[in-house]
TIMI-2910 file (N, C-alpha, C, CB; in pm, 1 decimal, decimal comma, always signed):
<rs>
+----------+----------+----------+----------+----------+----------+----------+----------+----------+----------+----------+----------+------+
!      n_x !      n_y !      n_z !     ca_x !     ca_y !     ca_z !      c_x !      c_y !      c_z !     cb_x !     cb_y !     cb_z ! resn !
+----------+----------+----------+----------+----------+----------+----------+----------+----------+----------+----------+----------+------+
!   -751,2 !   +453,6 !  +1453,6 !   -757,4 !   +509,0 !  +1320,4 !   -752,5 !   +393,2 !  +1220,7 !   -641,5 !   +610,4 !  +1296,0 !  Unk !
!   -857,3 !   +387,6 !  +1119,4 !   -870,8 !   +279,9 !  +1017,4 !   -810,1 !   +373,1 !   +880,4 !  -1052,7 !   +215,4 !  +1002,9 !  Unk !
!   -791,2 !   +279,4 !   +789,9 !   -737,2 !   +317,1 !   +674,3 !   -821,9 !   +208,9 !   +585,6 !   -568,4 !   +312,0 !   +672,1 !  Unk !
!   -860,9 !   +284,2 !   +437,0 !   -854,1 !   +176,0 !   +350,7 !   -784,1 !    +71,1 !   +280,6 !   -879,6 !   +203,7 !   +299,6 !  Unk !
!   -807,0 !    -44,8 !   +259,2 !   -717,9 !   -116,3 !   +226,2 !   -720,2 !    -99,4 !    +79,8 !   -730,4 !   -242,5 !   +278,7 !  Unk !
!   -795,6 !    -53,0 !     -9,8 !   -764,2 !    +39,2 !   -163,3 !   -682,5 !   +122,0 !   -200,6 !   -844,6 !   +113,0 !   -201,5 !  Unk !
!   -719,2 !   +205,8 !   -101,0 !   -673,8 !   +340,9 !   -155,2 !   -545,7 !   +388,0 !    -49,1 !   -815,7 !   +460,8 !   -155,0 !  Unk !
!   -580,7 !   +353,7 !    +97,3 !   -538,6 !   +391,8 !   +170,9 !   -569,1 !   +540,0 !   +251,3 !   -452,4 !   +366,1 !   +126,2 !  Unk !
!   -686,3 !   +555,2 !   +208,3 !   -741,1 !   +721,6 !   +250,6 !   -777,7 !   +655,5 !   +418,8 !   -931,8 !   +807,3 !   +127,0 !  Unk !
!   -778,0 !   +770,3 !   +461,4 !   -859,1 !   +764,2 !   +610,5 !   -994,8 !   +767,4 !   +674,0 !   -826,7 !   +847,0 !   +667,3 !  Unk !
!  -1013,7 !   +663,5 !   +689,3 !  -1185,4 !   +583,3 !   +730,7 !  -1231,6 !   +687,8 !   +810,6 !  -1195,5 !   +412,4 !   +837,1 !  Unk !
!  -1354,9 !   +664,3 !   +816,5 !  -1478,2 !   +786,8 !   +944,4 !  -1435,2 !   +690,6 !  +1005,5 !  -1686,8 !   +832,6 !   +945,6 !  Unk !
!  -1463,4 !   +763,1 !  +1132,0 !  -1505,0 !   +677,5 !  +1276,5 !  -1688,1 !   +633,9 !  +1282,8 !  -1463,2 !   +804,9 !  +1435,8 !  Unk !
!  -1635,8 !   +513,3 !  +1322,6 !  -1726,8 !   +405,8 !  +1315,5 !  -1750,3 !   +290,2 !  +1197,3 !  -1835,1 !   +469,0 !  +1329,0 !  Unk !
!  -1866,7 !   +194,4 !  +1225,6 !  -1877,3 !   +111,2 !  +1169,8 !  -1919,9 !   +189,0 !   +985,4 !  -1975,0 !    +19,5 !  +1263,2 !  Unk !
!  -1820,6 !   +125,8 !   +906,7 !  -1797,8 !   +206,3 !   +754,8 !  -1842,5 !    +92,2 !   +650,5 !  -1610,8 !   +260,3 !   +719,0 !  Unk !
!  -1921,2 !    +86,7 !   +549,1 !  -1970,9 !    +40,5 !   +438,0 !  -1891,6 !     -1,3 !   +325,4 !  -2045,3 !   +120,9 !   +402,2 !  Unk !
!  -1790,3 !   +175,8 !   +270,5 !  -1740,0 !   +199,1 !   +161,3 !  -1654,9 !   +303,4 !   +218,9 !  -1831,6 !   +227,1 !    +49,1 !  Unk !
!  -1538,2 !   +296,5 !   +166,9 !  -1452,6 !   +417,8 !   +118,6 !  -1517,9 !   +535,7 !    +64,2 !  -1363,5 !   +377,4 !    +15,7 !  Unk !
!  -1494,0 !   +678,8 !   +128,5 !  -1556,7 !   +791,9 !    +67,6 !  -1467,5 !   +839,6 !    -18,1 !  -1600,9 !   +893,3 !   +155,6 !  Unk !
!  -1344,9 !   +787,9 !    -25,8 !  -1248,2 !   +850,8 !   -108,4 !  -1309,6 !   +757,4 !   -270,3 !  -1055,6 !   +816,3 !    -37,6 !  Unk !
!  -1262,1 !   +623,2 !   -241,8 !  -1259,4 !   +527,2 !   -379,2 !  -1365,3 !   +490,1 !   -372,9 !  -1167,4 !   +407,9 !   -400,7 !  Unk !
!  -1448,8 !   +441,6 !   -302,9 !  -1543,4 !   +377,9 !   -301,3 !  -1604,5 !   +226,4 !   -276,9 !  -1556,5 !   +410,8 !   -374,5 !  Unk !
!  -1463,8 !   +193,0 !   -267,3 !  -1432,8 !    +25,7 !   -216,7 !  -1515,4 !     +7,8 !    -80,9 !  -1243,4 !    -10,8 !   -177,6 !  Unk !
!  -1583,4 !   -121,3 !   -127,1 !  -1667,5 !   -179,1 !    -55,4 !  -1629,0 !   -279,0 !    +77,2 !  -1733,2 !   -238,8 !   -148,2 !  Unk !
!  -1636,9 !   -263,5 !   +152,1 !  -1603,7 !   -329,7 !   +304,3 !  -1701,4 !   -440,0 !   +334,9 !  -1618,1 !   -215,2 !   +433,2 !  Unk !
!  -1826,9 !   -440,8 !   +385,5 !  -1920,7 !   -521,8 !   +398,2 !  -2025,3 !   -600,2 !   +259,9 !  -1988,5 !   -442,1 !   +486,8 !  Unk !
!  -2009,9 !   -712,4 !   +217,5 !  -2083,8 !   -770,5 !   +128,7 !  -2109,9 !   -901,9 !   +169,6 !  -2029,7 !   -763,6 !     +8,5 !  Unk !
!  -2200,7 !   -952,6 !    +55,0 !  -2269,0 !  -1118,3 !   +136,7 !  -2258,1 !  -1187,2 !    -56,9 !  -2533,4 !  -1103,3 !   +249,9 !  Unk !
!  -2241,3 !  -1302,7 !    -28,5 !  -2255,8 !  -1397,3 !   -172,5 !  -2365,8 !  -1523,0 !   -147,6 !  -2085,4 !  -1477,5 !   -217,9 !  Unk !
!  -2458,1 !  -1497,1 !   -188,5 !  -2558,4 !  -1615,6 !   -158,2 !  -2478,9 !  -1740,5 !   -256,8 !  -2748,4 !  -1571,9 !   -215,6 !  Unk !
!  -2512,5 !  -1862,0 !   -225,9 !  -2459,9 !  -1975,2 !   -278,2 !  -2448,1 !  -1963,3 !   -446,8 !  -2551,4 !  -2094,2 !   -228,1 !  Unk !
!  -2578,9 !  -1891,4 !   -500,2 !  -2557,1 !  -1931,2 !   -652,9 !  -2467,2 !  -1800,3 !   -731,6 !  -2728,0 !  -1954,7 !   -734,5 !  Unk !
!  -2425,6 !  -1740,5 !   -638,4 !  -2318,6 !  -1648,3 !   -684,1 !  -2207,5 !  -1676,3 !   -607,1 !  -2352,0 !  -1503,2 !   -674,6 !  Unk !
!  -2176,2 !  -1788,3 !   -561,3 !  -2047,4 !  -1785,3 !   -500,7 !  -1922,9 !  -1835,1 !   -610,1 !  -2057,2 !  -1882,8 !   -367,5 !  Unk !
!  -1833,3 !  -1779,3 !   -606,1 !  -1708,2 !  -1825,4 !   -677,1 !  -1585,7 !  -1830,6 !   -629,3 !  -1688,4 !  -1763,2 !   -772,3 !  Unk !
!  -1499,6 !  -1877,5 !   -700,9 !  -1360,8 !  -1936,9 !   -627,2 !  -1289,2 !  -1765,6 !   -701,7 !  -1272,9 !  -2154,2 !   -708,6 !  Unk !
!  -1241,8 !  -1687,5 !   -592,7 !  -1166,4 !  -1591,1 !   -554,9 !  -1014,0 !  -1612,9 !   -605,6 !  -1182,3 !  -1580,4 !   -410,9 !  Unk !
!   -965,6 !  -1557,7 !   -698,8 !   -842,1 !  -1552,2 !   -744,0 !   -770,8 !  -1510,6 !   -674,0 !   -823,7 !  -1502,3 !   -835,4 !  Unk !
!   -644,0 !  -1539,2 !   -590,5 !   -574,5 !  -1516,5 !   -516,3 !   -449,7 !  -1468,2 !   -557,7 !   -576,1 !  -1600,5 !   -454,9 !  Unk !
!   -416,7 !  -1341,8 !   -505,7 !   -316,5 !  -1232,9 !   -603,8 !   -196,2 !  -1327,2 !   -573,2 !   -290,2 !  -1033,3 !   -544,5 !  Unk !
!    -46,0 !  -1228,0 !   -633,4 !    +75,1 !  -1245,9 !   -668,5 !   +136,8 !  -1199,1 !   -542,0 !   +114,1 !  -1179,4 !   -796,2 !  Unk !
!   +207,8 !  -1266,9 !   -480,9 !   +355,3 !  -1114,0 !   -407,3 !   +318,1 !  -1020,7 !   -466,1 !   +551,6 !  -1112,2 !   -447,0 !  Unk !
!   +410,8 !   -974,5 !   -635,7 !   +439,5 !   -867,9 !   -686,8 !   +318,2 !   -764,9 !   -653,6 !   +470,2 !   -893,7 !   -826,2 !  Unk !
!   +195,8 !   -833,5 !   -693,7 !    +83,4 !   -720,9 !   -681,3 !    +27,0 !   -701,1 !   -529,6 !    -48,1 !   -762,9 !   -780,3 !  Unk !
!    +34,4 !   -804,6 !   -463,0 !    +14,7 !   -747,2 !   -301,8 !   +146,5 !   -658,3 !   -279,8 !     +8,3 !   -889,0 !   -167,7 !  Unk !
!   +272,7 !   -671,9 !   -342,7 !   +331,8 !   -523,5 !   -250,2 !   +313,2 !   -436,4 !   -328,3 !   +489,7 !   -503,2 !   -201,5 !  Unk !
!   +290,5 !   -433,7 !   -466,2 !   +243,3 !   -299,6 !   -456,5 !   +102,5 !   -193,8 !   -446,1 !   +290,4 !   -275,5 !   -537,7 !  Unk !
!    +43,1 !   -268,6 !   -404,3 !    -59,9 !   -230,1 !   -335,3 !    -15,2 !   -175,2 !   -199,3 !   -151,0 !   -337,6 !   -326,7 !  Unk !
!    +42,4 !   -255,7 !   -143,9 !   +160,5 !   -238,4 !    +15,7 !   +174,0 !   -101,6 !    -26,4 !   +351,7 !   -344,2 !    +36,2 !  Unk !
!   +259,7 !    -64,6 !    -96,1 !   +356,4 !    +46,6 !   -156,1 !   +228,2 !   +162,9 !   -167,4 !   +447,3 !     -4,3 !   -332,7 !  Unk !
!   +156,3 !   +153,9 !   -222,2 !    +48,9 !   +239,0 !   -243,5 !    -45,8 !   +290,7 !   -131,9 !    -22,8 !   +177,8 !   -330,6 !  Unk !
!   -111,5 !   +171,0 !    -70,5 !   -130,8 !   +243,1 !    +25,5 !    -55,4 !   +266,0 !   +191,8 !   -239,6 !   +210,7 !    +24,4 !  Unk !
!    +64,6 !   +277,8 !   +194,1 !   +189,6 !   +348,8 !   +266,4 !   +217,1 !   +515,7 !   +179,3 !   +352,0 !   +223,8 !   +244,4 !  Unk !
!   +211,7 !   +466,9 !    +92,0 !   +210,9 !   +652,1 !    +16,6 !    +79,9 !   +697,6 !    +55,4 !   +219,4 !   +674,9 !   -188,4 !  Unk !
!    -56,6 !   +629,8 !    +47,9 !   -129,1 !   +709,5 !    +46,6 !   -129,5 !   +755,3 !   +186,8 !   -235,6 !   +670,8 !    -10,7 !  Unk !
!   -120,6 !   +686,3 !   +288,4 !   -115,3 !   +713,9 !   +473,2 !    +12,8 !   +825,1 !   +469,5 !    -61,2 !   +531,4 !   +597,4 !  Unk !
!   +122,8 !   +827,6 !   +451,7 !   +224,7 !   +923,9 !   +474,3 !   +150,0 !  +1086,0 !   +382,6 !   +395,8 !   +846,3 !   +398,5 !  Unk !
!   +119,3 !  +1046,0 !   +284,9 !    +45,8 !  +1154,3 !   +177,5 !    -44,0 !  +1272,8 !   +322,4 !   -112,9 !  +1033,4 !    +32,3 !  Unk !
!   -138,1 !  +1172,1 !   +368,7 !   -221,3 !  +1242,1 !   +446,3 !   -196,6 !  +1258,1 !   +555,2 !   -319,1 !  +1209,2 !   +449,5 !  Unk !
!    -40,6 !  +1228,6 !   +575,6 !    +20,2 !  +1279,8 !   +712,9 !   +116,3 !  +1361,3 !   +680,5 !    +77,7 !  +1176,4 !   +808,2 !  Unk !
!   +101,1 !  +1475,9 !   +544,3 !   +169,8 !  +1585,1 !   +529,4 !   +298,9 !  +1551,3 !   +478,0 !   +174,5 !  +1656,0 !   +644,3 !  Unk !
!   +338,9 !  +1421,2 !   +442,3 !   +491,5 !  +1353,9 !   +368,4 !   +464,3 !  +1451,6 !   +197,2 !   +483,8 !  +1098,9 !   +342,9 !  Unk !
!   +603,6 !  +1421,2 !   +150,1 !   +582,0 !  +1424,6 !    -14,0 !   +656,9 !  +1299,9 !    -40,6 !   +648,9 !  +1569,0 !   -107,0 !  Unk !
!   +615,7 !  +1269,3 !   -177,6 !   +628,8 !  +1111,2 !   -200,0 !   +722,8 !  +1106,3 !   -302,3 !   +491,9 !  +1028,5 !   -243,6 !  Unk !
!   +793,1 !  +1010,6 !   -329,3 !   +885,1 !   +978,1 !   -485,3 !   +918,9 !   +867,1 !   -452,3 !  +1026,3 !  +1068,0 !   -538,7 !  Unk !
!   +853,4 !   +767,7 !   -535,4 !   +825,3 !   +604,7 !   -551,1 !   +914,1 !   +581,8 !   -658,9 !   +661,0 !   +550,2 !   -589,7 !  Unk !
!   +976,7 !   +404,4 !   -637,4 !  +1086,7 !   +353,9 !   -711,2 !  +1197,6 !   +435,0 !   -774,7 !  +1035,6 !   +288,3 !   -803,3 !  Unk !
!  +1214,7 !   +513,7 !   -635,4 !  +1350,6 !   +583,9 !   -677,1 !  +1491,1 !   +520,9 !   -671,7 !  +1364,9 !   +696,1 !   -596,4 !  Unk !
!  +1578,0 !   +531,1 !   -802,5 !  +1683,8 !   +467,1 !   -833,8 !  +1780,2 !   +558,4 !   -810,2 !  +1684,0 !   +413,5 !   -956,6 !  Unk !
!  +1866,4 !   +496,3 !   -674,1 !  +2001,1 !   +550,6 !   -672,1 !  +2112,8 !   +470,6 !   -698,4 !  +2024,6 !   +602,7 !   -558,7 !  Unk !
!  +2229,4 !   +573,7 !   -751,0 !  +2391,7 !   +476,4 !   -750,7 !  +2492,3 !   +491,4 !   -645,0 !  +2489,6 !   +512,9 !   -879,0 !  Unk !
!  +2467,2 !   +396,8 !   -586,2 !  +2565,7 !   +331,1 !   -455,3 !  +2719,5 !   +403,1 !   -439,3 !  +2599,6 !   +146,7 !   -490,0 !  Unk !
!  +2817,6 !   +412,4 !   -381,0 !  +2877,6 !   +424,0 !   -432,9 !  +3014,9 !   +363,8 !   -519,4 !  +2861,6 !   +474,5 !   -385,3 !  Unk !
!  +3011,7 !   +201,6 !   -518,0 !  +3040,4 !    +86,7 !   -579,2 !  +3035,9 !   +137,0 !   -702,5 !  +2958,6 !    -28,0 !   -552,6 !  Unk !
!  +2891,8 !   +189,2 !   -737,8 !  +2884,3 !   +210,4 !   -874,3 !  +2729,2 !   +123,8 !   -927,2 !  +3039,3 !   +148,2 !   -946,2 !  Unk !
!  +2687,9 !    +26,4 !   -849,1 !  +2573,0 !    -19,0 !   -848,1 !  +2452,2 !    +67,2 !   -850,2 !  +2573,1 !    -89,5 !   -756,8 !  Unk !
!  +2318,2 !    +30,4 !   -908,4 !  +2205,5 !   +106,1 !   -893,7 !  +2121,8 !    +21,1 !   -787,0 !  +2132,5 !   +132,1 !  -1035,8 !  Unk !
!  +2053,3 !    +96,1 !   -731,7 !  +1992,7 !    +41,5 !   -651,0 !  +1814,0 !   +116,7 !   -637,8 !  +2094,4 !    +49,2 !   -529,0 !  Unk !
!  +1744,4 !    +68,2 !   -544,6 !  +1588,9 !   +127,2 !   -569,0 !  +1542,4 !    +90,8 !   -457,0 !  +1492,3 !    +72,1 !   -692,4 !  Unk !
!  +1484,3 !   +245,7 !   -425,7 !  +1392,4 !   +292,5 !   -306,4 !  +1258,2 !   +268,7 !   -345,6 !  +1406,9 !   +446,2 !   -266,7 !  Unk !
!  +1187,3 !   +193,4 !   -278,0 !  +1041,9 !   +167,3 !   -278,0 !   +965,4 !   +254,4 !   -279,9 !  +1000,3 !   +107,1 !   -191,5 !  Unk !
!   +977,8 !   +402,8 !   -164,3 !   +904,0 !   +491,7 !   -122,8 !  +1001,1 !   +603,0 !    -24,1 !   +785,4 !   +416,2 !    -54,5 !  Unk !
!  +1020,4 !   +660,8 !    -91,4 !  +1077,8 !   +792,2 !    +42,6 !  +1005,7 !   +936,5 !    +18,9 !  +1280,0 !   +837,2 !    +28,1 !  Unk !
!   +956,4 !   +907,5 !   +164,2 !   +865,8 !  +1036,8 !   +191,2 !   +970,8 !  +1100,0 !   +291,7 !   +691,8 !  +1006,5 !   +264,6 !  Unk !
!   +878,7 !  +1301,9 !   +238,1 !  +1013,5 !  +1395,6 !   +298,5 !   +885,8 !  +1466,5 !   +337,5 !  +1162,7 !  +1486,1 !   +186,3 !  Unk !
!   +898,0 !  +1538,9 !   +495,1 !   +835,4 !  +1642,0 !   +532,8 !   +918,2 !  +1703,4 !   +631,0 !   +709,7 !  +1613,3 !   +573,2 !  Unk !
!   +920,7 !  +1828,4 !   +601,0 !  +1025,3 !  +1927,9 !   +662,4 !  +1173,4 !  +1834,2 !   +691,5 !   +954,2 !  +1999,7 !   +824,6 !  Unk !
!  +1223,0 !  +1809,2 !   +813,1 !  +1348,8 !  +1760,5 !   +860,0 !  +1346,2 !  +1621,2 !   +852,8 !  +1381,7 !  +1803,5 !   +993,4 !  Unk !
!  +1178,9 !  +1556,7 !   +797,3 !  +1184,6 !  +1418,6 !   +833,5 !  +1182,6 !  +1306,4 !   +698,8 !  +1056,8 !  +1396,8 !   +932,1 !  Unk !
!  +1261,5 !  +1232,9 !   +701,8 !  +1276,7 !  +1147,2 !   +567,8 !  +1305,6 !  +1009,3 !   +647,1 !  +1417,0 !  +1202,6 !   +446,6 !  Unk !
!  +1181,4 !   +925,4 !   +545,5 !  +1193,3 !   +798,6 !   +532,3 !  +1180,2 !   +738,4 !   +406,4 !  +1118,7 !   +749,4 !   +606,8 !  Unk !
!  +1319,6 !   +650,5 !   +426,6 !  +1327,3 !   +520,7 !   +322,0 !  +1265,7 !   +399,4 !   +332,0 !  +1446,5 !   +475,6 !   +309,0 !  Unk !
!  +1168,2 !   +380,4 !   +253,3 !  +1116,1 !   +252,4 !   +282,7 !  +1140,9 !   +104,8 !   +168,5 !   +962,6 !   +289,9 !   +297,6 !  Unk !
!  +1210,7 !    +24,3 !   +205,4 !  +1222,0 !    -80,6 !   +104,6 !  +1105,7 !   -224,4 !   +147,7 !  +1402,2 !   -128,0 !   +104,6 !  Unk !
!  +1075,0 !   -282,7 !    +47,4 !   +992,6 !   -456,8 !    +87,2 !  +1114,6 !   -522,7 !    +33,1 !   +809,7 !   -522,4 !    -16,4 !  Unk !
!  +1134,7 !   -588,4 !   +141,6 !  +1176,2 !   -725,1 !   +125,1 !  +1126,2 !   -887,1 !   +127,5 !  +1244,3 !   -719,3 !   +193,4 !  Unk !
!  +1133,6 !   -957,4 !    +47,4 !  +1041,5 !  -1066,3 !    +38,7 !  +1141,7 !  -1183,6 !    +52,2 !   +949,6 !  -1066,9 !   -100,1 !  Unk !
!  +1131,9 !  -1310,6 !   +159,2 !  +1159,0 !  -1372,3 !   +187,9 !  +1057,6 !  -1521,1 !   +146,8 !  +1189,5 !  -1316,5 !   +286,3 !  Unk !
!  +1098,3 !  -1600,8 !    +38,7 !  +1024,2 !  -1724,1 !    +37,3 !  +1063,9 !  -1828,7 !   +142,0 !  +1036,8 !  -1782,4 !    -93,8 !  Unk !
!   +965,5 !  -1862,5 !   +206,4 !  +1020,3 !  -2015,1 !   +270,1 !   +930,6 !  -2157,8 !   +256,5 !  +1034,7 !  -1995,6 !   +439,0 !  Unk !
!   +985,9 !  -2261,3 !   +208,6 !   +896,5 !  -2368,5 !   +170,3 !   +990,8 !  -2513,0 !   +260,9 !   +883,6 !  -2377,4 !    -34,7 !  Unk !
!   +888,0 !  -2564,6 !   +268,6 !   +895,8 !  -2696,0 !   +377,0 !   +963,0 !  -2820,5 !   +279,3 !   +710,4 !  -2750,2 !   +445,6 !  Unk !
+----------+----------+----------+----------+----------+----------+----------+----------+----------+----------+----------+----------+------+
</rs>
């Protein structure tokens, strides 16, 4: 089973072009005089893209969703859920954690 990496909807079987959901493009070519230097995202915005499409895969596996949910500990601290999906008896908490490491 493939997923998009956009949207996160669920790919046909077989070799796929585009997303039928979004429309995001999979296969392309850049001849030399259109080639350019590719901006290379953030953490912040690769996880939440992460975050997005994990909602969208649980979404279409019958979950319900409630993103950056803030709870208080009982310390008294607030704290924040990335993603917790609930279907019938089943609940998951999902947090990202990001670890830098440099040489």
């Amino acid at each position: 089973m493939k997923f998009c990496s956009e949207c996160g909807s669920e790919l046909l079987v077989g070799p796929t072009k585009f997303c039928h959901n979004c429309g995001a493009k999979f296969w392309y070519t850049i001849n030399d005089s259109e080639r350019r230097e590719i901006e290379q995202p953030n953490i912040y915005s690769l996880g939440v893209k992460l975050e997005q499409m994990v909602e969208q895969i649980l979404k279409t596996k019958g979950f319900s969703i409630e993103s950056r949910l803030k709870l208080t500990g009982e310390s008294g601290a607030t704290h924040e859920i990335d993603v917790l999906a609930k279907r019938e008896t089943d609940v998951l908490a999902i947090e990202w954690y990001y670890v830098s490491i440099t040489k």
